[in-house]
C-alpha positions as CSV (number, residue, x, y, z in Angstrom):
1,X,0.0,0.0,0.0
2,X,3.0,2.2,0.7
3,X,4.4,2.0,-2.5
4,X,1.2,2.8,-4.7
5,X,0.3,5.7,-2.4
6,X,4.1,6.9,-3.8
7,X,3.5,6.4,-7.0
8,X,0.4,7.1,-7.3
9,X,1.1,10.5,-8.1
10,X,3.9,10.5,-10.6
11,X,2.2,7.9,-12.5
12,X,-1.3,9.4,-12.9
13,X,0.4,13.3,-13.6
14,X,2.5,11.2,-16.7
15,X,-0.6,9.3,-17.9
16,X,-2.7,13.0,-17.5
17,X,-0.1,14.9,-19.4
18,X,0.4,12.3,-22.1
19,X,-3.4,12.2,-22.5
20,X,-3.3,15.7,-23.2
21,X,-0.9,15.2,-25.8
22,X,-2.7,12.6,-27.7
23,X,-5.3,15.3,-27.4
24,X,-7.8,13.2,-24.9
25,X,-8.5,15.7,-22.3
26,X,-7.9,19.6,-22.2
27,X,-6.1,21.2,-19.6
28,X,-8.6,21.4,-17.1
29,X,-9.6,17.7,-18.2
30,X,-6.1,16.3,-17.2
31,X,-6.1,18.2,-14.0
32,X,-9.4,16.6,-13.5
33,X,-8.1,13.1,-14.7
34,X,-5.1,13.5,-11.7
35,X,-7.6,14.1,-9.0
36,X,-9.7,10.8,-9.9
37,X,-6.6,9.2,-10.8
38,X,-4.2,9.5,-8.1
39,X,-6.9,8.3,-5.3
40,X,-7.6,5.4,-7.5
41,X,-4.1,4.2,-7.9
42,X,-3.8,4.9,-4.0
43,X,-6.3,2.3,-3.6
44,X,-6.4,-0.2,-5.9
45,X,-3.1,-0.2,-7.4
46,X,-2.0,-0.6,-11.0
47,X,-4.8,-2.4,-11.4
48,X,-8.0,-0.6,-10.7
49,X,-5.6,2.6,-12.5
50,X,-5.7,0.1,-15.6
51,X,-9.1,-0.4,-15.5
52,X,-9.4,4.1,-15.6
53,X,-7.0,4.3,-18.1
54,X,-9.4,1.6,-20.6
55,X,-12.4,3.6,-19.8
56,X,-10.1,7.2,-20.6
57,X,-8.8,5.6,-24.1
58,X,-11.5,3.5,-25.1
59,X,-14.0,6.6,-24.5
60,X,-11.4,8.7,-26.5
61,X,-10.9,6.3,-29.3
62,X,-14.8,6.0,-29.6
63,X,-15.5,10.0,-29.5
64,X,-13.1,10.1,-32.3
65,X,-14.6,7.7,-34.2
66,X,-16.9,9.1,-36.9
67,X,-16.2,12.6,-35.3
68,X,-16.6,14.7,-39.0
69,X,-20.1,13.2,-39.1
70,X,-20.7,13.6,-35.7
71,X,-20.3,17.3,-35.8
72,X,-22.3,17.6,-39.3
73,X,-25.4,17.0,-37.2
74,X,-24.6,18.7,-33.6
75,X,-23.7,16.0,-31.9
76,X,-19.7,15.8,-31.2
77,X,-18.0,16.3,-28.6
78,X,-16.9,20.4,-28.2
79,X,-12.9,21.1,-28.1
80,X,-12.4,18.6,-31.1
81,X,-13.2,15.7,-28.9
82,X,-11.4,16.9,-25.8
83,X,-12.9,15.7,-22.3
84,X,-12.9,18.5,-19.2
85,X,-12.5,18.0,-15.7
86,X,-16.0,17.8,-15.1
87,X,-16.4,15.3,-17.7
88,X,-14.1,12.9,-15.9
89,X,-15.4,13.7,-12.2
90,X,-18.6,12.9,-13.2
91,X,-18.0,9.8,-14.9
92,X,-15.2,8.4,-12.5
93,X,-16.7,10.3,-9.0
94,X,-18.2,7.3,-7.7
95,X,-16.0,5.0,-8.9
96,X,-13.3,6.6,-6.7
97,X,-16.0,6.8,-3.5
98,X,-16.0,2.8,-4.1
99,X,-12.1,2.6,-4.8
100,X,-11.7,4.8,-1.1
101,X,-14.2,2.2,0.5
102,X,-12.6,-0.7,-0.2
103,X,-9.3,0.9,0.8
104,X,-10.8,1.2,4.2
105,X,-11.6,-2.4,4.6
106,X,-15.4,-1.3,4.9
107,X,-16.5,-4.4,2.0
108,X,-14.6,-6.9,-0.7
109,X,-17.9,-6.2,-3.0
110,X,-16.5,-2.4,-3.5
111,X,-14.2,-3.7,-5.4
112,X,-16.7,-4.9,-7.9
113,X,-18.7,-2.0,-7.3
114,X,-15.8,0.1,-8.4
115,X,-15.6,-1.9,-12.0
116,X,-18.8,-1.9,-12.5
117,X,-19.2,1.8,-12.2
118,X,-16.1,2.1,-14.9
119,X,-18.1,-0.2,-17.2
120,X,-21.3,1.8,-17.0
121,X,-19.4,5.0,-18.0
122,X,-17.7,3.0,-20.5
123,X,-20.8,1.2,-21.9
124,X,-22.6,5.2,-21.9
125,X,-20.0,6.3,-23.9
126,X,-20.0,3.7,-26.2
127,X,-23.4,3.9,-26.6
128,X,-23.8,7.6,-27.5
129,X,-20.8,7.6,-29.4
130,X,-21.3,4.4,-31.7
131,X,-25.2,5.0,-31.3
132,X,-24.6,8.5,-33.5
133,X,-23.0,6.7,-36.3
134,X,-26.2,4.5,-36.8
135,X,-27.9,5.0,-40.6
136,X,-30.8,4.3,-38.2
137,X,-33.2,7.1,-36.8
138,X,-32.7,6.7,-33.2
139,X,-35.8,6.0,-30.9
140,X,-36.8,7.3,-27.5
141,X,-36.4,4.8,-24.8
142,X,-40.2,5.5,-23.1
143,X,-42.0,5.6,-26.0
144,X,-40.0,4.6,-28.7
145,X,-40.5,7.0,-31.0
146,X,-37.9,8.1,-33.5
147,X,-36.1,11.1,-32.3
148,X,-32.9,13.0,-33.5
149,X,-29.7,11.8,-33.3
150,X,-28.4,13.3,-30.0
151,X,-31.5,13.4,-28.1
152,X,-31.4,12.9,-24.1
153,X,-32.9,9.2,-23.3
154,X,-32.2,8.0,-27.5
155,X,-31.2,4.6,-27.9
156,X,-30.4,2.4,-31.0
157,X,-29.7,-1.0,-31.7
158,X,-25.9,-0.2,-33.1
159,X,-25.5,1.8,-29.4
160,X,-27.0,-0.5,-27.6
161,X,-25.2,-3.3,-28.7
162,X,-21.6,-0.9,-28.3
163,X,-22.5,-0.2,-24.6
164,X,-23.2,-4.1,-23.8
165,X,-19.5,-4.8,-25.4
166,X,-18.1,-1.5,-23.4
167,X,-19.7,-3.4,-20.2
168,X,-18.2,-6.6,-21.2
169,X,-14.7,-5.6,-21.8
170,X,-14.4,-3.7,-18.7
171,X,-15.9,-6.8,-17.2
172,X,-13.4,-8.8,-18.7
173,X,-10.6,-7.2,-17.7
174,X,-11.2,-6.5,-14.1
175,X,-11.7,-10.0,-13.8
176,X,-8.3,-11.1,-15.4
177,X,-7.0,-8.0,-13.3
178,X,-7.9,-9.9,-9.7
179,X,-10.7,-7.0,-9.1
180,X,-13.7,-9.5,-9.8
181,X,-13.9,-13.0,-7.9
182,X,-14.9,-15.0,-11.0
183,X,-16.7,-15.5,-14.1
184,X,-20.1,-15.7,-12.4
185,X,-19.3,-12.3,-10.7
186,X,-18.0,-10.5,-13.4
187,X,-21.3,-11.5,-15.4
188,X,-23.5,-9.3,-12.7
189,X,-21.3,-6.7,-13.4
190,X,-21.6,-6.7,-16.6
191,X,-25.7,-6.8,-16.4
192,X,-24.8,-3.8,-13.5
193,X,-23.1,-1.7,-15.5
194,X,-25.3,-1.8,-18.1
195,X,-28.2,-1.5,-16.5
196,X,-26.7,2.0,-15.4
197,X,-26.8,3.0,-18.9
198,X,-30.3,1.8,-18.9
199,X,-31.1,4.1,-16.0
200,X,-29.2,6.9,-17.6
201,X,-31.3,6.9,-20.9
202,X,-34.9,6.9,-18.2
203,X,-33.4,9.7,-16.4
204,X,-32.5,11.5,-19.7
205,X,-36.1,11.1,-21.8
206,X,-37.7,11.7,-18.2
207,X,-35.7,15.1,-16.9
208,X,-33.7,16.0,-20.4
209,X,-32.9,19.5,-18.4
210,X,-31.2,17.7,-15.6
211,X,-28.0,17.6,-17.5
212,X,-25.6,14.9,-18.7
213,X,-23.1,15.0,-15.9
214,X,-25.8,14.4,-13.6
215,X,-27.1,11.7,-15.6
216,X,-23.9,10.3,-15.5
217,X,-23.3,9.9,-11.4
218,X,-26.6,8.5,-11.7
219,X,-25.6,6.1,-14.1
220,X,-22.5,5.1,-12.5
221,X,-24.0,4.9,-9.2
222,X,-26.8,3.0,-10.6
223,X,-24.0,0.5,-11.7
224,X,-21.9,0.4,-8.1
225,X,-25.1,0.2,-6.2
226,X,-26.1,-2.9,-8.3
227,X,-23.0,-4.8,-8.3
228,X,-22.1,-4.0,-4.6
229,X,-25.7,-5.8,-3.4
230,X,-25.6,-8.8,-6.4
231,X,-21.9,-9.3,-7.3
């Protein structure tokens, strides 16, 4: 524990300034990227920081994707794709709560809490990313209608199917990493952290003017709640 709360420091300020320079996060956004960073490496070692850094690149590589056609119709990403400090203490907030709890020895099932709240901000990403690039009109989630591209609570079958795979992955990984106690487990945190996203899209169609950060801690807490109880 000593030795990750010494580096956790200099290794989360390299990885923030070298996600600048690939052009991930602005200024503000790698500032923001230390603050949940650092804690997390504090806590849950190289490990739970590998599990952060998928979630920062994947998300990245995904906003990228498409992005030309994504700001044709309104719906990239400002600063050419660039993710603020807000952005990443919304998304990763409560997966550093869970990361602090099971420092403290409070629960083993933060630890899956923590993934799973990583895979629901990866699997809402991928969703709204990859879910833009759909030839499909999008439809609302509580009525189904079709709706623009963009539109708070939208879901497709393209995005859908992205988020599922975003849950997956992160899943996956936390599992080979030691942060999920088997197969069965990291299976209900898959379902968790999707179901987050699930949540999110409610919230969205339901309260559109609540705002997409908010929607996010909901969706990520959503995610930790479920896996903490199930997992």
């Amino acid at each position: 524990m000593s030795s990750q709360l010494l580096l956790a420091m200099p290794v989360t300020a390299a990885f923030a300034v070298l996600a600048y320079a690939l052009g991930m996060v602005s200024p503000r956004g790698a500032l923001g990227g230390v603050l949940v960073g650092a804690p997390v490496y504090a806590c849950l070692g190289p490990q739970g920081f590998a599990l952060l850094f998928l979630f920062v690149a994947g998300g990245s590589a995904l906003t990228r994707l498409g992005y030309e056609r994504k700001r044709r119709v309104g719906g990239a990403e400002a600063r050419g794709g660039r993710r603020g400090a807000r952005n990443a203490l919304a998304n990763a907030g409560v997966a550093v709560l869970c990361a602090l709890l099971y420092a403290l020895g409070l629960s083993d099932a933060f630890s899956a809490a923590y993934v799973a709240a990583i895979g629901a901000a990866f699997a809402d990403t991928a969703e709204s990313e990859v879910g833009q690039l759909s030839r499909r009109q999008p439809r609302l989630i509580t009525t189904l209608r079709k709706v623009p591209p963009g539109t708070d609570g939208a879901i497709s079958l393209t995005g859908t199917l992205a988020g599922a795979a975003a849950a997956s992955l992160t899943a996956g990984l936390g599992l080979a990493l030691g942060l999920v106690g088997g197969s069965g487990t990291a299976l209900l945190v898959t379902i968790a952290g999707f179901l987050g996203t699930v949540v999110d899209s409610l919230v969205g169609a339901r309260l559109p003017r609540l705002g997409n950060e908010a929607t996010n801690v909901l969706c990520t807490l959503v995610a930790a709640a479920l896996a903490f109880f199930i997992a």
